[in-house]
VODOKE-919301 format. One record per residue (C-alpha): residue in three letters; z, y, x. Coordinates in steps of 0.25 Angstrom, whole numbers, plus 5000, padded with zeros to 4 digits. Layout:
<nodes>
node aa=ALA up=Z north=Y east=X
...
</nodes>
This chain:
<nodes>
node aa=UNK up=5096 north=4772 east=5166
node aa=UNK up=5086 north=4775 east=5175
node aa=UNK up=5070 north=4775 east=5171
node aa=UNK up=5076 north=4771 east=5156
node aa=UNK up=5069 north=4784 east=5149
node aa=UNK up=5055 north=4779 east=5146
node aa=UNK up=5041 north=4789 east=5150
node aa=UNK up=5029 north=4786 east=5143
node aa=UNK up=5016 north=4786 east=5150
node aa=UNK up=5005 north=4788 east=5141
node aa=UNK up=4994 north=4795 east=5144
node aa=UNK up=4993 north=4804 east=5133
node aa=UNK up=5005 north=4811 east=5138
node aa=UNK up=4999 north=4815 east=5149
node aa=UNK up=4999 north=4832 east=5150
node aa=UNK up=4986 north=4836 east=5158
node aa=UNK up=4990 north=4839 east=5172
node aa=UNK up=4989 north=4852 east=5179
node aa=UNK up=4989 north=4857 east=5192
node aa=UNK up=4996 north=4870 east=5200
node aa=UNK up=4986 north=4877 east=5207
node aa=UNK up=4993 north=4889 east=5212
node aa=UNK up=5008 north=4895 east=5214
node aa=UNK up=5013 north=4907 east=5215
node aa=UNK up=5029 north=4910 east=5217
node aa=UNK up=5039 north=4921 east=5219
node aa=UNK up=5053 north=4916 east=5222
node aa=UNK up=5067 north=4918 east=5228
node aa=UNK up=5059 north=4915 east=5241
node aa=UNK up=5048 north=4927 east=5239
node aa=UNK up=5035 north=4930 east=5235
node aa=UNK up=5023 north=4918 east=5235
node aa=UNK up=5023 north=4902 east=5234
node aa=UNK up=5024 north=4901 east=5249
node aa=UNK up=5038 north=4910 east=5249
node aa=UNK up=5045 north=4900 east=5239
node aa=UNK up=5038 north=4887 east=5248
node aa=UNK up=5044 north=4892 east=5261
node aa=UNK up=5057 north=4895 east=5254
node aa=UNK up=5060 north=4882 east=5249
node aa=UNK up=5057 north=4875 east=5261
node aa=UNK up=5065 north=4884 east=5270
node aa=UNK up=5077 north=4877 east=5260
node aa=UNK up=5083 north=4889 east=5259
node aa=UNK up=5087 north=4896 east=5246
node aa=UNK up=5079 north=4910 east=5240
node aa=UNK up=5091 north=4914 east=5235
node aa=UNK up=5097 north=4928 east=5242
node aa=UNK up=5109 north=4934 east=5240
node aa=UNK up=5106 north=4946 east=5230
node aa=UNK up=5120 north=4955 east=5224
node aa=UNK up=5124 north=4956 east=5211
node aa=UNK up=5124 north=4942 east=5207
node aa=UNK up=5136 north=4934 east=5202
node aa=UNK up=5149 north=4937 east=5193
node aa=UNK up=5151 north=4949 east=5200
node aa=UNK up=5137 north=4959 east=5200
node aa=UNK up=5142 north=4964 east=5216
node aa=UNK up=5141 north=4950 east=5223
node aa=UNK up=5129 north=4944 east=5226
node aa=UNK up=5121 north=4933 east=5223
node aa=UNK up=5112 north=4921 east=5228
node aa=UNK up=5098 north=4923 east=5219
node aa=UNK up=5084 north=4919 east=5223
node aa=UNK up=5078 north=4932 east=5217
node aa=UNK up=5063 north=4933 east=5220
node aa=UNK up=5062 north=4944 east=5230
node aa=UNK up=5054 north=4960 east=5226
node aa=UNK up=5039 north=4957 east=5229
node aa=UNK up=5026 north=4957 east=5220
node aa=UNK up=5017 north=4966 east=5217
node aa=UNK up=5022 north=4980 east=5214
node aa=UNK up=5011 north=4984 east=5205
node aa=UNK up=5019 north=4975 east=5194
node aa=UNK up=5029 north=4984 east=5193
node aa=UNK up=5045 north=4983 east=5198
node aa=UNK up=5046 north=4967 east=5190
node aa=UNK up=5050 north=4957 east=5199
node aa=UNK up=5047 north=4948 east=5189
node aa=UNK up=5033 north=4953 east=5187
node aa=UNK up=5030 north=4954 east=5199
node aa=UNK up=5035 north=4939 east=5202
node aa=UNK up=5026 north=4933 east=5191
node aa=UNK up=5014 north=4941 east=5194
node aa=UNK up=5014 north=4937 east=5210
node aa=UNK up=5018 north=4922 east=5207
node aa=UNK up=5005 north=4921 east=5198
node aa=UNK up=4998 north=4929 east=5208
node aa=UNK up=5000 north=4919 east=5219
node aa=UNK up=4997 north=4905 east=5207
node aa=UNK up=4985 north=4912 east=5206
node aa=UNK up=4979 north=4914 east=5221
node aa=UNK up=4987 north=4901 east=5225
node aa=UNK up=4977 north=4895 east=5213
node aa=UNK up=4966 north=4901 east=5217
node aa=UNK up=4966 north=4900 east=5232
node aa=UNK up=4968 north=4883 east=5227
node aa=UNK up=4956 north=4885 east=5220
node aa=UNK up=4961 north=4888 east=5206
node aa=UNK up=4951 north=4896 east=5196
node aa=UNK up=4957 north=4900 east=5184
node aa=UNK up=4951 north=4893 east=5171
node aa=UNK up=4946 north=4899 east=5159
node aa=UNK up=4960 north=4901 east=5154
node aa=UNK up=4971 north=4904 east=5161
node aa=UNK up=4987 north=4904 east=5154
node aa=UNK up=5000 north=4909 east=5159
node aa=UNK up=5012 north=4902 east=5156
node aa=UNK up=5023 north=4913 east=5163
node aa=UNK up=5037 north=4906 east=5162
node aa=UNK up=5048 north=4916 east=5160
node aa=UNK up=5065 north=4916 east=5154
node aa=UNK up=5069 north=4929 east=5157
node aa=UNK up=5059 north=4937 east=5160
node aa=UNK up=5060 north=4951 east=5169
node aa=UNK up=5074 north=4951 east=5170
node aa=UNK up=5075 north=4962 east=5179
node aa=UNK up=5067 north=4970 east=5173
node aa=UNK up=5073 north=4968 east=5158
node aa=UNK up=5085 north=4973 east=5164
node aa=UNK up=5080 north=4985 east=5170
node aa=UNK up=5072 north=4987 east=5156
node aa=UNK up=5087 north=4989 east=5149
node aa=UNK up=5097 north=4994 east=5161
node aa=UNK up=5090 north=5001 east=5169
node aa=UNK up=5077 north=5007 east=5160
node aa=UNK up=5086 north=5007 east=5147
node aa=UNK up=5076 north=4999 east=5138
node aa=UNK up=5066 north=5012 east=5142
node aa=UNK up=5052 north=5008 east=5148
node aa=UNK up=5038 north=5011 east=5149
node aa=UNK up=5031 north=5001 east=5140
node aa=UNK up=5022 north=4996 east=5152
node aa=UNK up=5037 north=4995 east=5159
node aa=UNK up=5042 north=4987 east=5147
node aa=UNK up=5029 north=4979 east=5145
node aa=UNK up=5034 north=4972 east=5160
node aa=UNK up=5046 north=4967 east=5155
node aa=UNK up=5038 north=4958 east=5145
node aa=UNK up=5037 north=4941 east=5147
node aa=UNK up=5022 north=4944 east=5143
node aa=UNK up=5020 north=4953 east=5153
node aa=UNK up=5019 north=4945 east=5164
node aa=UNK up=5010 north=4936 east=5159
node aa=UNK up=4999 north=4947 east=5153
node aa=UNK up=5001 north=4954 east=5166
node aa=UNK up=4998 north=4939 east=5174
node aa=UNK up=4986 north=4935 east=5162
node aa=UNK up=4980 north=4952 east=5165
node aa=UNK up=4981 north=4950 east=5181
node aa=UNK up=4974 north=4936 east=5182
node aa=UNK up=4965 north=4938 east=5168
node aa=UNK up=4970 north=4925 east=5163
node aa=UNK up=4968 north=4925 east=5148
node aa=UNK up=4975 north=4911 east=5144
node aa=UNK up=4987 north=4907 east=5136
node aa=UNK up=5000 north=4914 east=5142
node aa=UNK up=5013 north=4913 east=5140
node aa=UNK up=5028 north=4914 east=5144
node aa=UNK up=5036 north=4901 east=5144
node aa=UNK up=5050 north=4902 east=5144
node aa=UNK up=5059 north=4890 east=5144
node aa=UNK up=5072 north=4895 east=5153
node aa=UNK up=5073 north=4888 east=5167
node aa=UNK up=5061 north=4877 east=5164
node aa=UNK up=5050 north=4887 east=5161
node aa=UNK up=5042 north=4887 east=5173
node aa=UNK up=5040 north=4872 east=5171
node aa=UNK up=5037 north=4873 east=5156
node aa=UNK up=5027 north=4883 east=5160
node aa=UNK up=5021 north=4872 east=5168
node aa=UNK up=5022 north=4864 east=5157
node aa=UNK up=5017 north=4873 east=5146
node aa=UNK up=5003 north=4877 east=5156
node aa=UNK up=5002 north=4863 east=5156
node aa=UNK up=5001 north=4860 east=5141
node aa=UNK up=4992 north=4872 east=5142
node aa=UNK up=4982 north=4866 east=5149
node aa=UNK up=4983 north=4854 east=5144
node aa=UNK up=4978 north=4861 east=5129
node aa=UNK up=4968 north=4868 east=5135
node aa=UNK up=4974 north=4882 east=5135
node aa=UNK up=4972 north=4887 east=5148
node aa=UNK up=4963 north=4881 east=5158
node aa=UNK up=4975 north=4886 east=5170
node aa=UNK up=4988 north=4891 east=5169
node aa=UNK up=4997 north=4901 east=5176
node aa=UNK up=5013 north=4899 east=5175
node aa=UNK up=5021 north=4908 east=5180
node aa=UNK up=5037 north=4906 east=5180
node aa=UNK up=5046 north=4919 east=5182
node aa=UNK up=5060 north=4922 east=5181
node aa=UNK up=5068 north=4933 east=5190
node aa=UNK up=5079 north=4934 east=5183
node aa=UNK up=5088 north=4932 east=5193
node aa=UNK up=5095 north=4946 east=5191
node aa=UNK up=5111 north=4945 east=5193
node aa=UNK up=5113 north=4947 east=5178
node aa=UNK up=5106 north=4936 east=5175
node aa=UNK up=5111 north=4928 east=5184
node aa=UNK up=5126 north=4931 east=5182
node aa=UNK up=5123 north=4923 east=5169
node aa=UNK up=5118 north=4910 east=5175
node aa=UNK up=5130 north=4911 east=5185
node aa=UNK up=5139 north=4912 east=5173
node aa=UNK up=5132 north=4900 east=5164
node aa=UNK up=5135 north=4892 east=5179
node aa=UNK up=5122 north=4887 east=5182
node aa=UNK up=5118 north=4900 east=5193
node aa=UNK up=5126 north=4901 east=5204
node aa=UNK up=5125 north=4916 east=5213
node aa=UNK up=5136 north=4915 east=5222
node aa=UNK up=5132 north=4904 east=5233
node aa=UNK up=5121 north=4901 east=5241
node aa=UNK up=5110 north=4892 east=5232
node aa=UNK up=5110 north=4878 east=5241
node aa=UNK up=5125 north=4878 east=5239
node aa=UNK up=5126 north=4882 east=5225
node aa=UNK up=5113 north=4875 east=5220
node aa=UNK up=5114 north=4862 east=5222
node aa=UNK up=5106 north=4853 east=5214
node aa=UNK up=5107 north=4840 east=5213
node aa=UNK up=5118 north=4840 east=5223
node aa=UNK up=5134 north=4842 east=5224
node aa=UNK up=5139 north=4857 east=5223
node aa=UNK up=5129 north=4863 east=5212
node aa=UNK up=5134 north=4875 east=5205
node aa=UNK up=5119 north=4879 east=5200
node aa=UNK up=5108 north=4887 east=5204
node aa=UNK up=5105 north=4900 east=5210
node aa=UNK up=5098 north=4911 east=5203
node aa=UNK up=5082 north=4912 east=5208
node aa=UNK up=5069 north=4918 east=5203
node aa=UNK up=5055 north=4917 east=5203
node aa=UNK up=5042 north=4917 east=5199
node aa=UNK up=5030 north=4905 east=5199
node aa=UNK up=5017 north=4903 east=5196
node aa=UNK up=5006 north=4893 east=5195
node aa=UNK up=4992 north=4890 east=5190
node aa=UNK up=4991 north=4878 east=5184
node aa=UNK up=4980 north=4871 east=5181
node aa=UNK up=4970 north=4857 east=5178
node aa=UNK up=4960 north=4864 east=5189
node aa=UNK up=4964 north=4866 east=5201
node aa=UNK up=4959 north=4862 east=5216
node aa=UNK up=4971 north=4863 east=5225
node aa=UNK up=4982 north=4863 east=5217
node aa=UNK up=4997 north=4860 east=5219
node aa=UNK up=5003 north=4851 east=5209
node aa=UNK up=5000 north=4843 east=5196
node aa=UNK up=5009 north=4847 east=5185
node aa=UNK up=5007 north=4832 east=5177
node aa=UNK up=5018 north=4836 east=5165
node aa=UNK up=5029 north=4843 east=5161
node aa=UNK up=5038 north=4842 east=5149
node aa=UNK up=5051 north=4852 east=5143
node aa=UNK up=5063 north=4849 east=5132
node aa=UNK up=5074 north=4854 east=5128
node aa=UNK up=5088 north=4850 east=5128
node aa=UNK up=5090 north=4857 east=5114
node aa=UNK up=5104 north=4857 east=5117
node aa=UNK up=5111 north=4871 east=5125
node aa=UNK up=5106 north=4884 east=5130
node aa=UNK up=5113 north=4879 east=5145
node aa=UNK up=5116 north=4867 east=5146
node aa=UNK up=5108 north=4853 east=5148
node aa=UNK up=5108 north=4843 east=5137
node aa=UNK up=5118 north=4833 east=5143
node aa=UNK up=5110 north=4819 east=5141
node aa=UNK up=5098 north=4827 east=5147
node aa=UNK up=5090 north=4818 east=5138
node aa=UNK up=5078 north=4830 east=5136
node aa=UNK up=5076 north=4832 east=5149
node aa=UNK up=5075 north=4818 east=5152
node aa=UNK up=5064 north=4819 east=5139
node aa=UNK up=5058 north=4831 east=5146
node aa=UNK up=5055 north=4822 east=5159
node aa=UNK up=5050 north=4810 east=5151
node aa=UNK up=5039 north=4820 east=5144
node aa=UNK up=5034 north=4826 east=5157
node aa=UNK up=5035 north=4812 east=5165
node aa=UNK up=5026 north=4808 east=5152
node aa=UNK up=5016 north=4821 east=5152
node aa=UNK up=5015 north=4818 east=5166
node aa=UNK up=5011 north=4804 east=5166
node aa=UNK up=5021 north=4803 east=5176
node aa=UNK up=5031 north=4792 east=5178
node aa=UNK up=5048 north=4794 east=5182
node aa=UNK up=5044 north=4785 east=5193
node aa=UNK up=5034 north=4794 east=5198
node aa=UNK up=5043 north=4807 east=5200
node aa=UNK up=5044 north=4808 east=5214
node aa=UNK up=5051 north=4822 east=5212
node aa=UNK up=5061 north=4829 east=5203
node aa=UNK up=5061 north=4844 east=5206
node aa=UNK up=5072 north=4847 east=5197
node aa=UNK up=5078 north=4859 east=5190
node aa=UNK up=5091 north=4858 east=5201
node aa=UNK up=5096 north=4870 east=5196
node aa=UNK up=5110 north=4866 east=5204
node aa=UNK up=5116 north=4865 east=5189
node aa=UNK up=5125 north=4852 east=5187
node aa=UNK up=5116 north=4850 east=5171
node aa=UNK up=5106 north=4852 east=5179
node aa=UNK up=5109 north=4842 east=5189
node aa=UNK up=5115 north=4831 east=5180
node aa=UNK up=5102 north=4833 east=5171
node aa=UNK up=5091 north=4831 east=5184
node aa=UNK up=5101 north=4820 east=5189
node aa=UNK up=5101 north=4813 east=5177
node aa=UNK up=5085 north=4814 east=5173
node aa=UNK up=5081 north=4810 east=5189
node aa=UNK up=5091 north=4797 east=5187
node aa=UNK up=5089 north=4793 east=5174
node aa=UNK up=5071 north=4796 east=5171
node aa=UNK up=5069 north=4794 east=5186
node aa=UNK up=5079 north=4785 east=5193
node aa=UNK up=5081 north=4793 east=5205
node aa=UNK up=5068 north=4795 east=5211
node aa=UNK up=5064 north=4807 east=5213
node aa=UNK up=5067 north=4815 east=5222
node aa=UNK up=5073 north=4827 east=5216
node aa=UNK up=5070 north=4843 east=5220
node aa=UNK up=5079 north=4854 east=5217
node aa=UNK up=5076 north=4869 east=5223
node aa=UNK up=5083 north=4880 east=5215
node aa=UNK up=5093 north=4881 east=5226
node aa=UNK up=5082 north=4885 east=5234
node aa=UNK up=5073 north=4895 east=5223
node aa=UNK up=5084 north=4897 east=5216
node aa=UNK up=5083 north=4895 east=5200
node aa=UNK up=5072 north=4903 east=5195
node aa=UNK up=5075 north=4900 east=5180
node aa=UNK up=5062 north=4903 east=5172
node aa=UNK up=5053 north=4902 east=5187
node aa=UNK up=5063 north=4890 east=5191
node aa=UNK up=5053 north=4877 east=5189
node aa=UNK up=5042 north=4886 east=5193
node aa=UNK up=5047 north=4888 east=5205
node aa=UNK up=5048 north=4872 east=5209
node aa=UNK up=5037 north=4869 east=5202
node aa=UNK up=5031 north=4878 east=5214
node aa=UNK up=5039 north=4870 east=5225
node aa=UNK up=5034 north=4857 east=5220
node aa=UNK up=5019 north=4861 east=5219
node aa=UNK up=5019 north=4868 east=5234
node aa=UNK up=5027 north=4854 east=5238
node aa=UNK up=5016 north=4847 east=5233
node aa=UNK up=5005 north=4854 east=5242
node aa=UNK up=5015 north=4854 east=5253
node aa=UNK up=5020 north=4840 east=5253
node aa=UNK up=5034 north=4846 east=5252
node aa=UNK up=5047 north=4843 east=5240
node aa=UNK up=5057 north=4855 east=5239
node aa=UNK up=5070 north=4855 east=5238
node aa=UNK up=5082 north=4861 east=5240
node aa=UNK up=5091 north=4857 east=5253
node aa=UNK up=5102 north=4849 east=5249
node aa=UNK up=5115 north=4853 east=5252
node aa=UNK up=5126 north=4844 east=5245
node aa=UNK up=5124 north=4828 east=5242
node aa=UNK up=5114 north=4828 east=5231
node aa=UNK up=5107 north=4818 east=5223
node aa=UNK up=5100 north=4809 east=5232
node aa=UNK up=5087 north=4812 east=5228
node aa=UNK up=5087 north=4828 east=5231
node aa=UNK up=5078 north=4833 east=5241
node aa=UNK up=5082 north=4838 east=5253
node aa=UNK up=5074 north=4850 east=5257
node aa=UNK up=5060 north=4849 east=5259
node aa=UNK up=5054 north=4835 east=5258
node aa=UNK up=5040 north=4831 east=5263
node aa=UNK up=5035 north=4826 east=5249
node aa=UNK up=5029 north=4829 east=5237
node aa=UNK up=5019 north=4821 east=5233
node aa=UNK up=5025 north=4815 east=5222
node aa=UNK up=5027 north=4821 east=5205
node aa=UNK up=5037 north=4829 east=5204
node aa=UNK up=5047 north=4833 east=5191
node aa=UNK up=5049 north=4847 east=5190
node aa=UNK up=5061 north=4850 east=5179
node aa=UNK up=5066 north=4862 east=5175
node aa=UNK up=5076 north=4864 east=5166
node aa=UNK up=5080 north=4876 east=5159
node aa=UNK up=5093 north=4882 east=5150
node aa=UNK up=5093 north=4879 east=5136
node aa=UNK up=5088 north=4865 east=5138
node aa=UNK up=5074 north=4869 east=5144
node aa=UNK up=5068 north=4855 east=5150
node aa=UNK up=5057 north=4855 east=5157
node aa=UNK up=5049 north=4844 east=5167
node aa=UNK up=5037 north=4845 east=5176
node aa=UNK up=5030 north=4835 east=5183
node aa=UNK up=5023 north=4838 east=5195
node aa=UNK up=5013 north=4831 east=5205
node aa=UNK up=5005 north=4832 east=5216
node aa=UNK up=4990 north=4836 east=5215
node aa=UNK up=4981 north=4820 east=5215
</nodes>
């Protein structure tokens, strides 16, 4: 039944609110915020045909790899590169709003993979041999002390790794973070470009990526057709914080679980993600009621589908309107909340809600398109492999 799952609304479940003062993205779409903004409004998908992709290695593939670009002085990494330009951009966006770092700053970088590319270079191509300072690159804890060096932050730092929700428990952690008092601002930063055919020939096998057709016809969330999503990459960042003049968006709450039940598949009753949305409902001091938006995981994947489905009917009776733009970005895996997470706080400024176009009958509260809107709370899911949940709850700046 409907509305039957009870919220508490005590005020000492609060989480402290924090705010996104700055952005910074390198997508499918290219290089900067604005690229990722004018692709998702154009409706059309990132993703390009690329060879080498699906069961057999000569045919090619529909992937949203992030373009070459970035500052060459960081070496041939497009990973590197990618992180170091989205924080880059966090940074001035911040500052130009009228951010000034706090005493201490922390970095919250979240990562799955790592550099896939270059790990495979560092075995097949270079045969395990490098120069130390080559090797050092292919570190998790070199992007982040390279990112702490270039900005002279000297707060806590960290990766965060929790498959395809850790952009969003990044969030979640920074904000836990300033609540405690360990950093006055910080930087999170989402990478994953591991898009390579190889690694994709696995999620193609598992059934959930699908290569061989254009992504609005094989990612279909929420609507008749699905077969899953397509392959995408990217890297996000923001600056986060309680001090801040012109920011985007509040982050009011966030919560994560675990289905404690299978390395793929979603615990069938879906009872802990359910839980997981009560928590951040609760942290946020928000109620079902007032979620005026559900920008959900929409991978394109029917577990995925039957578990969003059930959690809009059943917690919130329908209501919101729901969101879903991974057949436009692709799925970015590790970077994938990130990357929404950057549509819904952009959408906020610019009175605008994104989503994909639809293209078969869907559920009736799917977005078309663009819609003139956004002024409402938002719940950003993300949901990863190996019973990863994760909820945000996002709202415009009072």
């Amino acid at each position: 039944m409907a509305g039957t799952i009870p919220i508490p609304n005590t005020e000492e479940q609060h989480q402290d609110h924090m705010t996104i003062a700055g952005i910074g993205a390198v997508t499918g779409y290219g290089w900067g915020r604005e690229a990722l903004w004018e692709g998702l409004l154009s409706g059309k998908p990132a993703a390009r045909l690329f060879p080498g992709y699906g069961p057999e290695r000569d045919r090619h593939g529909w992937v949203a790899r992030v373009p070459d670009g970035g500052d060459a002085e960081l070496g041939p990494s497009r990973y590197a590169r990618a992180a170091q330009q989205s924080v880059r951009e966090a940074v001035a966006d911040a500052a130009a709003r009228g951010w000034r770092p706090g005493r201490t700053v922390g970095l919250l970088h979240a990562i799955v993979l790592g550099d896939v590319s270059e790990w495979r270079d560092f075995y097949l191509v270079d045969g395990g041999q490098r120069r130390s300072r080559d090797y050092m690159r292919l570190l998790p804890s070199t992007v982040v002390s390279m990112l702490m060096q270039e900005f002279g932050f000297h707060g806590p730092s960290m990766n965060v790794s929790a498959a395809c929700s850790s952009a969003n428990v990044a969030m979640i952690t920074a904000q836990l973070w300033l609540a405690q008092g360990f950093a006055d601002d910080v930087i999170v930063v989402a990478t994953d470009l591991s898009a390579t055919p190889d690694m994709v020939e696995h999620f193609v096998a598992l059934g959930a990526a699908v290569t061989d057709d254009e992504p609005l016809s094989a990612c279909r969330p929420f609507q008749q057709g699905s077969r899953g999503f397509s392959m995408g990459e990217a890297a996000t960042a923001f600056v986060v914080t309680r001090a801040a003049d012109r920011p985007y968006a509040a982050v009011l709450g966030g919560a994560m679980s675990n289905d404690g039940y299978h390395v793929v598949s979603v615990e069938p009753s879906h009872e802990h993600i359910f839980e997981c949305v009560r928590r951040a409902l609760a942290g946020a001091g928000v109620r079902p009621e007032e979620i005026a938006y559900l920008n959900a995981h929409g991978s394109g994947t029917e577990q995925c589908d039957d578990a969003e489905t059930a959690l809009l009917a059943d917690m919130f009776a329908d209501r919101p309107l729901v969101c879903a733009t991974k057949p436009l970005t692709g799925h970015c895996q590790g970077a994938a909340a990130g990357v929404e997470v950057a549509a819904i706080a952009m959408g906020y400024e610019r009175g605008l809600v994104i989503s994909s176009p639809i293209v078969a009958p869907a559920h009736p509260r799917l977005l078309d398109g663009v819609a003139v809107g956004g002024d409402g709370i938002t719940l950003k899911t993300s949901l990863g492999m190996g019973g990863h949940n994760s909820a945000l709850v996002l709202g415009p700046v009072d």
